[in-house]
C-alpha positions in Angstrom: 116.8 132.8 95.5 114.2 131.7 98.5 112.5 128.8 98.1 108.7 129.9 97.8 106.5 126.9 99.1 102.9 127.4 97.3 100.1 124.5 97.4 99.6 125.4 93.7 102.8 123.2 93.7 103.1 119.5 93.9 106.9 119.4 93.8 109.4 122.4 93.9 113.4 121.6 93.7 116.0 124.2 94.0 119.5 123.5 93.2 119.3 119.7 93.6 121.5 117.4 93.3 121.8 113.9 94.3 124.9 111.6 93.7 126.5 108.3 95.7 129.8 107.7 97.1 132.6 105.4 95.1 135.9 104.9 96.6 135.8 107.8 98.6 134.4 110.5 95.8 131.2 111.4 95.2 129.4 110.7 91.9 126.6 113.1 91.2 123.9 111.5 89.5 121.9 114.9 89.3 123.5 118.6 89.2 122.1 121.5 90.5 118.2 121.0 89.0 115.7 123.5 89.4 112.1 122.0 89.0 108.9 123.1 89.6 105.4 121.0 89.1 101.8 121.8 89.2 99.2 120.5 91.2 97.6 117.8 88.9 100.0 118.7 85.5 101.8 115.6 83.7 105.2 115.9 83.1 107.8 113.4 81.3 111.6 113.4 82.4 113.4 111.8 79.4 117.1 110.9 78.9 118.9 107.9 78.1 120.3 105.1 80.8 122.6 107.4 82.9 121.0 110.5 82.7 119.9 111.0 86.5 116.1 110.8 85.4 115.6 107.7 88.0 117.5 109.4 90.8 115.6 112.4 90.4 112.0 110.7 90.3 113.1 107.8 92.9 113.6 111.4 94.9 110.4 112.7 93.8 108.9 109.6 95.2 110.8 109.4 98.8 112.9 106.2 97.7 116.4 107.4 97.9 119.1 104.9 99.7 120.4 105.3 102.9 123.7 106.5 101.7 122.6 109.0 99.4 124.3 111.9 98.9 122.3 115.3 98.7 122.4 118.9 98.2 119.9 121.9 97.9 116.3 121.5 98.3 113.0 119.7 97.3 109.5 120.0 98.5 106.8 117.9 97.6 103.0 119.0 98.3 104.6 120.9 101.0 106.6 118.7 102.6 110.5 119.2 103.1 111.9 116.3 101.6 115.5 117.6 101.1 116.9 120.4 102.6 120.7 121.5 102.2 122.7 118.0 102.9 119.8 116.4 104.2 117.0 113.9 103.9 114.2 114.8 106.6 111.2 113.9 105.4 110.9 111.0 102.4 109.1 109.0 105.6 105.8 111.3 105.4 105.4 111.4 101.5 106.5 107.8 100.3 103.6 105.7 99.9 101.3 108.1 100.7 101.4 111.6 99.0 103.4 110.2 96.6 103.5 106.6 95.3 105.8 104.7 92.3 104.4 102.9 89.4 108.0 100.3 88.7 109.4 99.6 86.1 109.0 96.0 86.4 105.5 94.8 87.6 106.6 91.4 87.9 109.2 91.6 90.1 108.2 94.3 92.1 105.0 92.1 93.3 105.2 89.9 96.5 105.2 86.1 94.7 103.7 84.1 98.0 100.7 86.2 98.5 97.5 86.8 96.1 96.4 89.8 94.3 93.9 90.6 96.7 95.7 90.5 99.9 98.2 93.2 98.6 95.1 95.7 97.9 93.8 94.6 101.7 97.1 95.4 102.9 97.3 98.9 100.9 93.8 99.5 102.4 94.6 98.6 106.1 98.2 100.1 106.7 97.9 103.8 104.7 94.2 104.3 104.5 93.3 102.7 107.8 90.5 100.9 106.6 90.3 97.7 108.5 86.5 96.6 107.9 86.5 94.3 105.3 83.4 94.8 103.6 84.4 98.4 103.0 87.3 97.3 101.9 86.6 94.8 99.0 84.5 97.4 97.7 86.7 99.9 97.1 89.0 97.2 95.9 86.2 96.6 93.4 86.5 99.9 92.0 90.4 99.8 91.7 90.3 96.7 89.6 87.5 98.5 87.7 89.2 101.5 87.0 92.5 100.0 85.4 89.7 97.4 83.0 90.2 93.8 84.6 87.8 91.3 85.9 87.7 90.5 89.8 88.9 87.3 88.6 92.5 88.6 89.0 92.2 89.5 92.7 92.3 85.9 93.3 95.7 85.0 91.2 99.5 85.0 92.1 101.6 87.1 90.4 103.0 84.1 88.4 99.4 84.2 86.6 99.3 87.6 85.4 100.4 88.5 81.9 102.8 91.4 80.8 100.0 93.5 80.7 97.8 92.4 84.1 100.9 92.8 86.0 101.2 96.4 84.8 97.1 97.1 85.2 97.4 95.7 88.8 100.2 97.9 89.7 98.8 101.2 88.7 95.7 100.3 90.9 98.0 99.6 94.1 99.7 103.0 93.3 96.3 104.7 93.3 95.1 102.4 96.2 96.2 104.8 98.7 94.8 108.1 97.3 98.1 109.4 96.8 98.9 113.4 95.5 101.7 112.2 93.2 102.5 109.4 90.9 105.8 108.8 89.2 105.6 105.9 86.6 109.5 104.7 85.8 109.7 103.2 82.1 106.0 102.1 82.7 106.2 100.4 78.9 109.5 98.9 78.7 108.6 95.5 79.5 105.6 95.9 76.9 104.9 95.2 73.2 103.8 98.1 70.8 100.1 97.8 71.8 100.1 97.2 75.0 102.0 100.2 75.4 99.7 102.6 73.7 97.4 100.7 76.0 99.1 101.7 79.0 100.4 105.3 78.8 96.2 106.3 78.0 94.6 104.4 81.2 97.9 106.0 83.0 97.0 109.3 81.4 93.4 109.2 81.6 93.3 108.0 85.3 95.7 111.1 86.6 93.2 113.3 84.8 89.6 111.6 86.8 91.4 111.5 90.2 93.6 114.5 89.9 96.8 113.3 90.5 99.8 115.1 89.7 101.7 112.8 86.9 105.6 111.9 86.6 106.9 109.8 84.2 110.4 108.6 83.4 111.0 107.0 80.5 113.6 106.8 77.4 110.9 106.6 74.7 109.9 109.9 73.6 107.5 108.7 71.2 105.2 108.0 74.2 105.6 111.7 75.8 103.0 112.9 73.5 100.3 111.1 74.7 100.8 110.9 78.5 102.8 114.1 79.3 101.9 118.0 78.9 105.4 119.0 79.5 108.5 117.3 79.3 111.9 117.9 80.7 115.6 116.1 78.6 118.0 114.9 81.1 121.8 114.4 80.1 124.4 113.5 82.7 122.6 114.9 85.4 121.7 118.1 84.2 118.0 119.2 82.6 118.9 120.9 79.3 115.9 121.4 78.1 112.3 122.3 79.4 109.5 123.2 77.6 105.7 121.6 76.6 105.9 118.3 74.9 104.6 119.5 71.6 106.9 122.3 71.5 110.2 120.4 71.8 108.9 117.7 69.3 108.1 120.0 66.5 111.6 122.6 67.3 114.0 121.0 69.6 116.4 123.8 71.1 118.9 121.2 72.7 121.0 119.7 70.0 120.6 116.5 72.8 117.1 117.0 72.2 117.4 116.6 68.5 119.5 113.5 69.0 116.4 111.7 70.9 113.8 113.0 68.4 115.8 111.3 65.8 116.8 108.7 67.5 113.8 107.3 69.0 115.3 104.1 69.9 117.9 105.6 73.0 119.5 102.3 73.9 120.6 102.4 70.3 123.1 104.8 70.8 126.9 104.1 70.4 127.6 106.9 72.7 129.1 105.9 76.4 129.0 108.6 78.9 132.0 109.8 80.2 132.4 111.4 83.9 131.7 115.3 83.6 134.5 117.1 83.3 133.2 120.7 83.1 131.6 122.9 80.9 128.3 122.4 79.1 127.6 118.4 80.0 127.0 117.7 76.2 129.7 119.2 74.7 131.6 116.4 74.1 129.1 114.7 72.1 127.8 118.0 70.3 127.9 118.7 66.5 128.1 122.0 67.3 130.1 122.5 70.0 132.8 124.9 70.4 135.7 126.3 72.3 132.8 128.1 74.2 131.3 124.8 75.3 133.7 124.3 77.5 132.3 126.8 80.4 128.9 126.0 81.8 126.4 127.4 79.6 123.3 129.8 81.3 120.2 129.0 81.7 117.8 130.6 79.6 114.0 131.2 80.3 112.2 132.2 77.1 108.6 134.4 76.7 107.3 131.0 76.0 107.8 128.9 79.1 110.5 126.8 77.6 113.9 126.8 79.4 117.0 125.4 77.7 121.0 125.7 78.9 122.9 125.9 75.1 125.5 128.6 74.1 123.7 128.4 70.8 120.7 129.6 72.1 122.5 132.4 74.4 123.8 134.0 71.3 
């Protein structure tokens, strides 16, 4: 299959996978994943630590490593990004189609310079606006949209709570009028109502400025309220696809199950082992059977949803 490049599109991955060297092998953190994203649709990509869901939206976002290893292809808003064994074009889309909410607002903001110099030097080196006048206002607006006083513009990052560290960061990512926003574990560093806090301004703020939405995370109790659809990532592989209310209420993935019921991921005794063949989940499967051990098919149902289980192939 041809990779079809449509604008209706904000990413498109065929065959994709990503993985680093170690002591002379190659350890692939994401296998063979076929993807496709609307213009301005939300999406979550769940799975626990070790699952590839930060390698595939640090892709997404143009922040692979240097020594990355890559196959297949991606394409975001147009742009080649990937292409066969190589990275040609993260340069054009990071920071500006696409920009990262992290995972830790704290440490992801400079120490030694004020909140209001970062926004000026958002401003000045992607949108090229150099007057400052023009450029305070629209910093006005930022620090409007996300709900906090002009006050903060004037802090270090030292000063800012949990909370106004997050608030800040989501207005730098939108400072630069980007396509595309992934937001990795955007509530992990946040207490219960901050977080429900959060994951609506994030929502709600993709929705006003039309920005396509990605958002990593290993609490699926937040997927219903900032995600339409929602992908389940295990060792590398997406084993399940499908809208985020659908896979809530009937899980086809027995992995799928596992989070649902689980909730809590990092709770889990399980330790993933290096892939060894066959269905990725196998090992760890309730069901599994002598069939498990072949790669199971992809399936595309009537409805949208898209699942790779032998249970469901039957």
């Amino acid at each position: 299959m041809v990779l079809n490049v449509k604008k209706e599109f904000a990413v498109q991955a065929e065959a994709l996978s990503l993985g680093y060297e170690d002591l002379g092998s190659v350890f692939w953190a994401v296998r063979d994943v076929h993807l496709e994203i609307e213009k301005g649709s939300s999406l979550c990509i769940v799975g626990e630590s070790g699952s590839g869901k930060t390698t595939l939206g640090n892709a997404i976002a143009g922040l692979l490593p240097p020594y990355v290893r890559v196959a297949g292809k991606l394409v975001i808003e147009g742009v080649e990004v990937i292409k066969d064994s190589r990275v040609i074009g993260a340069n054009k889309i990071r920071g500006r189609i696409v920009t990262k909410i992290p995972q830790n607002p704290a440490t992801s903001l400079n120490p030694y310079v004020r909140i209001e110099q970062m926004f000026y030097d958002v401003l000045r080196d992607v949108r090229g606006i150099r007057e400052k006048r023009i450029a305070r206002e629209e910093i006005s607006k930022l620090v409007s949209a996300v709900g906090l006083e002009e006050d903060v513009l004037y802090m270090y990052p030292h000063e800012l709570s949990g909370g106004m560290s997050q608030r800040v960061t989501i207005a730098l990512a939108l400072a630069s009028k980007p396509s595309i926003i992934v937001a990795d574990e955007p509530t992990s560093n946040l207490d219960a109502y901050l977080k429900g806090h959060i994951v609506r301004l994030i929502r709600d703020l993709s929705d006003k400025f039309g920005i396509s939405l990605v958002v990593i995370t290993h609490d699926i109790s937040i997927t219903e309220v900032v995600c339409k659809d929602m992908v389940v990532m295990f060792l590398g592989e997406i084993v399940e696809r499908g809208h985020v209310k659908d896979i809530i209420r009937a899980p086809l993935h027995p992995y799928s199950s596992e989070l649902i019921e689980a909730v809590n991921l990092e709770s889990a005794s399980y330790k993933p082992k290096k892939y060894a063949g066959g269905c990725v989940y196998h090992a760890r499967c309730p069901h599994a059977s002598n069939e498990c051990l072949k790669p199971p098919p992809l399936l595309k149902l009537s409805d949208g949803r898209e699942v790779k289980c032998w249970r469901q192939a039957r």
